[in-house]
KEKE-3310 file (N, C-alpha, C; in steps of 0.2 Angstrom, whole numbers, plus 5000, padded with zeros to 4 digits):
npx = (4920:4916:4926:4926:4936:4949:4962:4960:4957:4970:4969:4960:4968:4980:4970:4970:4983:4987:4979:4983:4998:4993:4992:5002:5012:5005:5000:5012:5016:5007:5005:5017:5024:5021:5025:5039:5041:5037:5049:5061:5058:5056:5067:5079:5074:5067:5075:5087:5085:5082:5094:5100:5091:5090:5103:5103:5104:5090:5086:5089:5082:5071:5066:5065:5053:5046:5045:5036:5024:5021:5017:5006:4997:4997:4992:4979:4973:4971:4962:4949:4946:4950:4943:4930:4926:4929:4917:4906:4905:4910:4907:4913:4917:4902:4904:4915:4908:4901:4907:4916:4924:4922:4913:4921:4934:4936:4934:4948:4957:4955:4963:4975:4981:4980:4990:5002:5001:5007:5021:5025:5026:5034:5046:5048:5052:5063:5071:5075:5080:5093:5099:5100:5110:5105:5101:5117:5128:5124:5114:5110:5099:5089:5084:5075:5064:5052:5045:5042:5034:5025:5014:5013:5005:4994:4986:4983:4975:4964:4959:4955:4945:4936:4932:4928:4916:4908:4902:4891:4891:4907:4911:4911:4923:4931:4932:4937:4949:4952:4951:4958:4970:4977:4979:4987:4999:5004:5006:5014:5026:5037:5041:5046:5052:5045:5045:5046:5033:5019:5017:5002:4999:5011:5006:4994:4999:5005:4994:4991:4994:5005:5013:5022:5025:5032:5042:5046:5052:5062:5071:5076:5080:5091:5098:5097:5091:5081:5066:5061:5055:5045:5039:5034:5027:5016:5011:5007:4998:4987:4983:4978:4969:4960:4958:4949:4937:4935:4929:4918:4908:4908:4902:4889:4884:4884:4877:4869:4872)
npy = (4947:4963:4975:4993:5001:5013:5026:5036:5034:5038:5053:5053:5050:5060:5072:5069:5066:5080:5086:5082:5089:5101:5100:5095:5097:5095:5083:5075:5079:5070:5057:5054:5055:5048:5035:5036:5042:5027:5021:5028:5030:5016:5009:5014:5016:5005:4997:4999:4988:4978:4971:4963:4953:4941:4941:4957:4973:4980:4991:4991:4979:4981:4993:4988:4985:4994:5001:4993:4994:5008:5011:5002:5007:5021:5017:5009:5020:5029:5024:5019:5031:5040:5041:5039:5050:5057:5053:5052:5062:5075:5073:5070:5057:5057:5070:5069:5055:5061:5067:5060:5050:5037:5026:5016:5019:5028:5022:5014:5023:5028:5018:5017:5029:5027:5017:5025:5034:5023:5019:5035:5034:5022:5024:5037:5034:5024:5033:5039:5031:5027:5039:5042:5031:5016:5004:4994:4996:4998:4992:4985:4980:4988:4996:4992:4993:5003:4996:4985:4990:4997:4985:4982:4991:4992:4982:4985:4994:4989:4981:4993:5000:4990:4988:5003:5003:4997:5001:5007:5019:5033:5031:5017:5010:5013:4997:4990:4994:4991:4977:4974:4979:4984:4971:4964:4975:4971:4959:4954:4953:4965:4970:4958:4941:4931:4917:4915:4913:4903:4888:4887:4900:4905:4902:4907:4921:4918:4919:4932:4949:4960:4953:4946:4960:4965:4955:4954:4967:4968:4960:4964:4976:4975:4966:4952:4943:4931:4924:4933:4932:4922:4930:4940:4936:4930:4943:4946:4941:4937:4953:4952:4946:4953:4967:4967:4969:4980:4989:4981:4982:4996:5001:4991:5000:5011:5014:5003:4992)
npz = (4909:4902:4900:4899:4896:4890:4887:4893:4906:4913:4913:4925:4934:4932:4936:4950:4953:4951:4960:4972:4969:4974:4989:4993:5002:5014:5013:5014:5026:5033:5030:5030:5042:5052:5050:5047:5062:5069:5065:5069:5081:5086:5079:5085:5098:5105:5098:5108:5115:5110:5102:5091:5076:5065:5065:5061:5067:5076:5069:5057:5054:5054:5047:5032:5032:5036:5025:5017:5026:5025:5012:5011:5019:5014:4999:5005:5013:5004:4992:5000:5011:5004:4990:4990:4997:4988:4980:4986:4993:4988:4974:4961:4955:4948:4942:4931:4926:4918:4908:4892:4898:4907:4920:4923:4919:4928:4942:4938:4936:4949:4956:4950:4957:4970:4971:4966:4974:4986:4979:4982:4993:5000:4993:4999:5011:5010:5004:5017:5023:5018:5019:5031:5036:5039:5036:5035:5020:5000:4991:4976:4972:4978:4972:4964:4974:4973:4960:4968:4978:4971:4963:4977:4980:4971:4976:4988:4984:4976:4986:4995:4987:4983:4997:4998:4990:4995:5009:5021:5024:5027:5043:5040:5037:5048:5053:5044:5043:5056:5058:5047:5041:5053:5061:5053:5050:5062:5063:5050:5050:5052:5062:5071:5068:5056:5059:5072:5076:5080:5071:5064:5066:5057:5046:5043:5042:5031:5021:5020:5010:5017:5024:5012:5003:5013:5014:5003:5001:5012:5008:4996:4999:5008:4999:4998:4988:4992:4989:4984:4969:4971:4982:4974:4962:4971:4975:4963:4958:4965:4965:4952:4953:4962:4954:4944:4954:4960:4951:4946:4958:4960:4949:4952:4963:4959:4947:4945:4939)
capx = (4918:4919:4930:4925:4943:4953:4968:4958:4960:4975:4965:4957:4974:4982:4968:4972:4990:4986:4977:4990:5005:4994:4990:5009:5015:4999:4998:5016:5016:5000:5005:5026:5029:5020:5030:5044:5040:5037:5057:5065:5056:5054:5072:5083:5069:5066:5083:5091:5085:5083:5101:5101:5087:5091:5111:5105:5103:5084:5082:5091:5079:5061:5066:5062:5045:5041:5044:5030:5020:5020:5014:5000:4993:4995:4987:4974:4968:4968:4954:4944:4942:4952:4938:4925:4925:4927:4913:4900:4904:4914:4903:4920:4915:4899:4906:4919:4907:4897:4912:4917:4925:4917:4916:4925:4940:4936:4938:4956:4960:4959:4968:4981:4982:4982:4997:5006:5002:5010:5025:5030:5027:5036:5053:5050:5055:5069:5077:5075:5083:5099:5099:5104:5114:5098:5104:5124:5130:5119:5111:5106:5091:5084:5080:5068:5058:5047:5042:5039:5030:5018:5013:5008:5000:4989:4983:4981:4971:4959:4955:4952:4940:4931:4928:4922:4909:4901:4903:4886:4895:4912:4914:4912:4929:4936:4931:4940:4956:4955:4949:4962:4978:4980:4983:4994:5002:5006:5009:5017:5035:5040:5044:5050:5055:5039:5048:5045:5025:5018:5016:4996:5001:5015:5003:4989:5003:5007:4992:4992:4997:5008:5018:5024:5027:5038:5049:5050:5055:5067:5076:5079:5083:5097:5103:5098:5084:5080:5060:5059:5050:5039:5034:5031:5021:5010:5007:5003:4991:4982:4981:4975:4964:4956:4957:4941:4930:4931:4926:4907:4905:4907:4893:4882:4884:4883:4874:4865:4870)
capy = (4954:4967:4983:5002:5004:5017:5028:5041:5034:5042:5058:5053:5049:5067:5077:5066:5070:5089:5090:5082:5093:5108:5099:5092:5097:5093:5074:5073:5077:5068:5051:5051:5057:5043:5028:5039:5039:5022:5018:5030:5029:5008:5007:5017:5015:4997:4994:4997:4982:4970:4971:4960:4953:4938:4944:4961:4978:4979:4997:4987:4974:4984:4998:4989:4983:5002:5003:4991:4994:5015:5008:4998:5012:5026:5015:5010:5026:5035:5021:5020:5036:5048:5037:5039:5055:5060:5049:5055:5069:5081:5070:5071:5052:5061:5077:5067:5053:5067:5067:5055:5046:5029:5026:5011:5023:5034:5016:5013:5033:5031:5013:5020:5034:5024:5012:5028:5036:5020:5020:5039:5033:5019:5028:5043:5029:5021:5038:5042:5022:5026:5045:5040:5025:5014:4998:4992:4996:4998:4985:4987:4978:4991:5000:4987:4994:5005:4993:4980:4996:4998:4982:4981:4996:4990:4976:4987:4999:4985:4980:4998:5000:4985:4991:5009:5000:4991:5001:5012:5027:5031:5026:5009:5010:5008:4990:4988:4995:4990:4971:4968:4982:4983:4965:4962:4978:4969:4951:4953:4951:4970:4969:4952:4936:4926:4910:4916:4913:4897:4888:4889:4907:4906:4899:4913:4927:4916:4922:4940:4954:4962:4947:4945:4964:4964:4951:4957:4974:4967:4955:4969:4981:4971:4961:4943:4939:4921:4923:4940:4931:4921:4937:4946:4932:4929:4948:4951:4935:4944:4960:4954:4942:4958:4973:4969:4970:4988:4990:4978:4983:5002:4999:4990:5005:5019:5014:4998:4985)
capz = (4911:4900:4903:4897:4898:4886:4890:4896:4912:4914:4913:4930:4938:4930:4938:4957:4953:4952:4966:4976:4969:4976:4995:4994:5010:5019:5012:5014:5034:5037:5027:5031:5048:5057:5048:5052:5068:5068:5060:5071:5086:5087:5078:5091:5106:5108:5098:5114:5122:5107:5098:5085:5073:5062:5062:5060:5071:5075:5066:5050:5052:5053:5042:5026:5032:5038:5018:5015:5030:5023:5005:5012:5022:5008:4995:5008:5013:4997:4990:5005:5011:4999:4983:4995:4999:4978:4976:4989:4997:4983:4969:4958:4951:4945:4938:4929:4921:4914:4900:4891:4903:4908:4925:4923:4918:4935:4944:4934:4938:4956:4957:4949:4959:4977:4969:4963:4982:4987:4976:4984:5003:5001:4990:5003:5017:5007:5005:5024:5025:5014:5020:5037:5036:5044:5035:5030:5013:4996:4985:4967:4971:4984:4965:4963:4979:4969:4958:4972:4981:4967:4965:4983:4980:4967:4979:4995:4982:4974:4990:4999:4983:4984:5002:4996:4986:5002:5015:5020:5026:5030:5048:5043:5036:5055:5052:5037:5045:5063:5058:5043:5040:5059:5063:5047:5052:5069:5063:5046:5052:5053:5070:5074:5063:5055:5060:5078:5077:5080:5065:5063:5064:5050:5038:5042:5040:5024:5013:5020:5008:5019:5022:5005:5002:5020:5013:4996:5003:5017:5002:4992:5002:5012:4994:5001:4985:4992:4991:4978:4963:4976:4985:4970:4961:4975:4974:4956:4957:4969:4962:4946:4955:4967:4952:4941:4956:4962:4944:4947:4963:4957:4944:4955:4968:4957:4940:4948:4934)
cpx = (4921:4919:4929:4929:4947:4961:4967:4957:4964:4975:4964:4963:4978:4978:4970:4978:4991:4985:4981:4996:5001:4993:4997:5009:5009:5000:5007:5018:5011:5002:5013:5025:5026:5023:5036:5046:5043:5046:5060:5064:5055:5062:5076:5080:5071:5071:5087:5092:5085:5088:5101:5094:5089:5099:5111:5102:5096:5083:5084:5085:5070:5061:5063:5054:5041:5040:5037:5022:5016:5015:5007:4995:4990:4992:4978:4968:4966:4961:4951:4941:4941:4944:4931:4922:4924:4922:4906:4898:4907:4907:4909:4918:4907:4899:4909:4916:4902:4899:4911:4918:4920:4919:4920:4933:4940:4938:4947:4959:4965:4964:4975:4983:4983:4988:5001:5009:5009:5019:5030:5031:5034:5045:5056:5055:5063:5075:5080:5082:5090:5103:5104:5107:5111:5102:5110:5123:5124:5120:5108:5101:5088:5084:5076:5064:5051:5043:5039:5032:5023:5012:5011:5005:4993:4984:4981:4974:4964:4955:4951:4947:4934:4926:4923:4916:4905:4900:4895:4888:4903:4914:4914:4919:4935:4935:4938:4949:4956:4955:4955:4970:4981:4983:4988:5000:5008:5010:5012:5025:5039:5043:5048:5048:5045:5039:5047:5038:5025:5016:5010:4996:5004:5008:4997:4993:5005:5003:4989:4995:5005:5013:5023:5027:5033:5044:5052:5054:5061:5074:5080:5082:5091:5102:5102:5089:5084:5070:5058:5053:5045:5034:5030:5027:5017:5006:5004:4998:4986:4979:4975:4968:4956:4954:4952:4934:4929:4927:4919:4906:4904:4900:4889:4881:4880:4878:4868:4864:4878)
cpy = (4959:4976:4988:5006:5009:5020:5034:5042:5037:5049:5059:5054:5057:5070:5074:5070:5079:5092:5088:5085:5100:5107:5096:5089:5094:5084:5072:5072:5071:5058:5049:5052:5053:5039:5032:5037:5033:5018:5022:5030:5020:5007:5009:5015:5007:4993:4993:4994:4977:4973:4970:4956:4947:4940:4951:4965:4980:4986:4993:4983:4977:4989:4996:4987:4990:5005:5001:4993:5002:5014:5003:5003:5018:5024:5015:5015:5029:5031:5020:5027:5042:5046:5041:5044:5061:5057:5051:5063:5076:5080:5070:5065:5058:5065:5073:5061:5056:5067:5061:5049:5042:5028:5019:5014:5027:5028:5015:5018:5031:5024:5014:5025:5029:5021:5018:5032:5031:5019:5029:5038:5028:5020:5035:5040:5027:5024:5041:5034:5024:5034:5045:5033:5020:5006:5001:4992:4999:4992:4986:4987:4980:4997:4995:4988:4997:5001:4989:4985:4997:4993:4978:4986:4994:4983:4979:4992:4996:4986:4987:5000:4997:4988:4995:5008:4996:4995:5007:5018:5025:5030:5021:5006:5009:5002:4987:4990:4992:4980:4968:4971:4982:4976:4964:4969:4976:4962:4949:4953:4956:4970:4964:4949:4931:4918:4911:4914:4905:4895:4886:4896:4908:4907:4905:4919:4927:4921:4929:4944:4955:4959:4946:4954:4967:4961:4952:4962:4974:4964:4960:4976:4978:4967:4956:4942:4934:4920:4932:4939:4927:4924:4941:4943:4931:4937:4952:4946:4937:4950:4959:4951:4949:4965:4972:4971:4976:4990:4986:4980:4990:5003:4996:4996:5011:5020:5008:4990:4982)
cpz = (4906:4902:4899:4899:4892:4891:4893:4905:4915:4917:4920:4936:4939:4936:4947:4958:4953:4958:4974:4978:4974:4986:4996:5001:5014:5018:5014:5024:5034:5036:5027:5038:5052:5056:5048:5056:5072:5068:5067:5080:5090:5086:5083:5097:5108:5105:5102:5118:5117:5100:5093:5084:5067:5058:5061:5066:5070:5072:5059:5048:5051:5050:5034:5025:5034:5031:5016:5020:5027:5016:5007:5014:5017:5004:4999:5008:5009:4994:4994:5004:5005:4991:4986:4998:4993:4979:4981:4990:4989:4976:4964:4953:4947:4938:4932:4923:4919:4907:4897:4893:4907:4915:4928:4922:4924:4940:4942:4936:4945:4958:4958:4954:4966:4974:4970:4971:4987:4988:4981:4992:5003:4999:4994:5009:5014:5005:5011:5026:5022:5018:5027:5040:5041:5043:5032:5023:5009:4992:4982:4970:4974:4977:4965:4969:4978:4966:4959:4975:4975:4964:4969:4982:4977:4971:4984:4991:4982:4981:4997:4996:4981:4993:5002:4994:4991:5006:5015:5021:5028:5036:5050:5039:5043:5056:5050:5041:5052:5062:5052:5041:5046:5062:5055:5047:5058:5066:5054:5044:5052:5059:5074:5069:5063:5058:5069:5081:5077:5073:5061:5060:5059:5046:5039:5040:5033:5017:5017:5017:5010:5022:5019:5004:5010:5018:5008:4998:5007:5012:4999:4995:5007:5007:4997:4996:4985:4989:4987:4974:4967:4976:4980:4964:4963:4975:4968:4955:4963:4967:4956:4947:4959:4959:4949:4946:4957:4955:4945:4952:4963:4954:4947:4960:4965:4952:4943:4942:4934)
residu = (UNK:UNK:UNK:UNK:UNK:UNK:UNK:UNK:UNK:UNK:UNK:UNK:UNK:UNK:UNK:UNK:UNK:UNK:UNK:UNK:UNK:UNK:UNK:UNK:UNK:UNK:UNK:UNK:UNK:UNK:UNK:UNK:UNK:UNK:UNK:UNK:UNK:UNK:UNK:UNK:UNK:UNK:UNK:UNK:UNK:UNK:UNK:UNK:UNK:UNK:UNK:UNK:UNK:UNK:UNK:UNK:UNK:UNK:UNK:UNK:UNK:UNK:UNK:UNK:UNK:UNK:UNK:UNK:UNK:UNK:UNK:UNK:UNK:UNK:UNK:UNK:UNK:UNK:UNK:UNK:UNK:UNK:UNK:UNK:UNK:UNK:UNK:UNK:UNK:UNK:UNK:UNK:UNK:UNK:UNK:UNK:UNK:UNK:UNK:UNK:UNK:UNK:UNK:UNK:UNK:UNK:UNK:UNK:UNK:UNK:UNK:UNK:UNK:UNK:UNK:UNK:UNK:UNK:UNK:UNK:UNK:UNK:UNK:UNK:UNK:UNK:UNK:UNK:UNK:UNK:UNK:UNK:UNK:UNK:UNK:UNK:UNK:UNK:UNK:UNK:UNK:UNK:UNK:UNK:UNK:UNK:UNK:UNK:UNK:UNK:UNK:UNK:UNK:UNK:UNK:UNK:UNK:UNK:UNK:UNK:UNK:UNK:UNK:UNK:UNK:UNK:UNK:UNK:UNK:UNK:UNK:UNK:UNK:UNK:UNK:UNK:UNK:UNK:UNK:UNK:UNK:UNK:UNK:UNK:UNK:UNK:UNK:UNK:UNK:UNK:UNK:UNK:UNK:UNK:UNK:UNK:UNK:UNK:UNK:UNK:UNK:UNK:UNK:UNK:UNK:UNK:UNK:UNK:UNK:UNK:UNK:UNK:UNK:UNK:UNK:UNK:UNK:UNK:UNK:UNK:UNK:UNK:UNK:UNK:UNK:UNK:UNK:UNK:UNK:UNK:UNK:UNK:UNK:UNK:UNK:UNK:UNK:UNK:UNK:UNK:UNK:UNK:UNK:UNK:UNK:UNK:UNK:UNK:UNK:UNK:UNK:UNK:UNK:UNK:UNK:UNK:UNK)
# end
């Protein structure tokens, strides 16, 4: 398949970036203070009854999955709705392949742009995690979060983008969310040990995203990389597998070839 890709993509990301910097605070309450929540309300609240966690203090032990959990969502939503809402409603896709800009570049744009979302949910978490001494110590390798972060982005992105491209309107987006980021929200070992699941279950939890970006996050955040290069090979082989389609399905959507 060939790609109508330049650097001009970047271009597409920039102006996203922009209009971001000026809705800051708005995306910043709306897309942090729930996975907050979630960490300090779960971690204190129902840490009061369940002490320990695989040796650790259960705010220690769901805090770094509230990192991946935040990065899933933030990418998620920005290519579903936030795509979806440039591309129908505002018509932003349109305006934009007026230019030169290829709508295979407006595709690459918003990609980037759900990973990059990803990238500040998941570091905004990670600072809240160090900020108030959530886990013991620091560990180099919880720099390496971002980059795990961005690389689940780039997977939660594709695949919120392939959605945009099927869906007939957007209330058929609460499918999409109630049917596949909510159960992996629930059953991707944020809250209790995968090892705890019957082991059907395992193996289903096995090829879920969110999974794999749980454990990477937990690893690295705690210093215990057993299953890093694993995690984070199963999600670049995914990603690379999932990002040319928003790109055909774009084009048969929009242009019809």
């Amino acid at each position: 398949m060939h790609l109508n890709l330049t650097w001009r993509f970047l271009k597409v990301w920039q102006r996203n970036m922009l209009v971001f910097r000026r809705f800051v605070w708005s995306n910043v309450v709306s897309g942090l203070v729930e996975p907050l929540l979630f960490l300090f309300g779960m971690g204190f609240g129902v840490g009061q009854f369940v002490k320990e966690l695989n040796g650790l203090p259960f705010v220690a032990f769901i805090a770094p999955g509230i990192i991946a959990q935040s990065a899933m969502f933030a990418a998620s939503f920005e290519c579903t709705f936030g795509s979806y809402i440039r591309m129908e409603f505002q018509k932003t896709f349109d305006a934009i392949t007026a230019t030169p800009i290829s709508l295979d570049e407006v595709v690459a744009g918003e990609l980037l742009y759900g990973a990059t979302k990803a990238v500040l949910s998941g570091t905004i978490i990670l600072s809240a995690i160090f900020m108030f001494r959530l886990v013991p110590g620091f560990h180099w390798t919880a720099l390496l979060v971002p980059p795990a972060a961005l690389l689940e982005g780039l997977v939660f992105a594709a695949a919120g983008m392939i959605v945009a491209s099927l869906v007939a309107n957007i209330d058929n987006f609460n499918y999409y969310i109630t049917l596949t980021l909510t159960p992996q929200f629930i059953f991707a070992g944020i809250f209790f040990p995968i090892e705890t699941f019957p082991k059907a279950a395992q193996i289903v939890a096995w090829f879920t995203p969110l999974m794999h970006a749980v454990r990477l996050s937990r690893e690295l955040v705690l210093g215990q990389p057993v299953h890093v290069l694993a995690d984070a090979a199963w999600l670049a082989v995914v990603a690379a597998i999932l990002l040319p389609w928003p790109v055909v399905l774009m084009r048969r959507k929009l242009i019809g070839s």
